[in-house]
N, C-alpha and C positions, 0 to 999 in steps of 0.2 A: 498852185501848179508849178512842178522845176521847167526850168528853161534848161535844155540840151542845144548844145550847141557843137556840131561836129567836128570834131580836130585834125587833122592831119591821118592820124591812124587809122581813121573811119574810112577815105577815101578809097584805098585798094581794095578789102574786103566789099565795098559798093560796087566797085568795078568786078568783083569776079561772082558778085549775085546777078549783076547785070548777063553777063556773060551764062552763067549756068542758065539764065530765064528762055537768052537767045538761043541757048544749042539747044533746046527742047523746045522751040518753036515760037516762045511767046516773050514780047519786046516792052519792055517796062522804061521808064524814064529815070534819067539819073537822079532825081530828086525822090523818084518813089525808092529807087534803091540803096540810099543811103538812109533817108526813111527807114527801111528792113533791117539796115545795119547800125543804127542806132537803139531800133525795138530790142534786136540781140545781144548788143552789147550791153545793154540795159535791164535786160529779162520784163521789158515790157510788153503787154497786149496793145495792138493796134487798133483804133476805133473809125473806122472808115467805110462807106459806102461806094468805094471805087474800084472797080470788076479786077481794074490790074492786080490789085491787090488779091484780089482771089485765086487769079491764074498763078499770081507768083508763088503764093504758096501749096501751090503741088510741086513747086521745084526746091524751095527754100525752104528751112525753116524760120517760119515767123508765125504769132499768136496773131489770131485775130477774132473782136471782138462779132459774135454770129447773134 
């Protein structure tokens, strides 16, 4: 399994997933959003049983594994 490890260029792009989640209502946490912006950056599926994740993806695009 690779280890990802978030760099500097991750951080804004998090910050404005965060933001797109917030103006459509629904409040995700900075570690879930960089999370989202790693998956993208990466063209990876997400494997996860945490709801935010579900809300966030009617606002973002991110893969997740169903």
């Amino acid at each position: 399994m690779a280890f990802l490890q978030p760099d500097k260029q991750d951080h804004i792009p998090a910050a404005d997933i965060r933001k797109a989640c917030r103006r459509r209502g629904d409040q995700i946490g900075t570690i879930d959003a960089l999370l989202i912006q790693l998956c993208q950056r990466y063209d990876l599926t997400l494997l996860t049983t945490d709801q935010d994740f579900q809300a966030a993806s009617q606002h973002v695009d991110v893969r997740l594994w169903a």
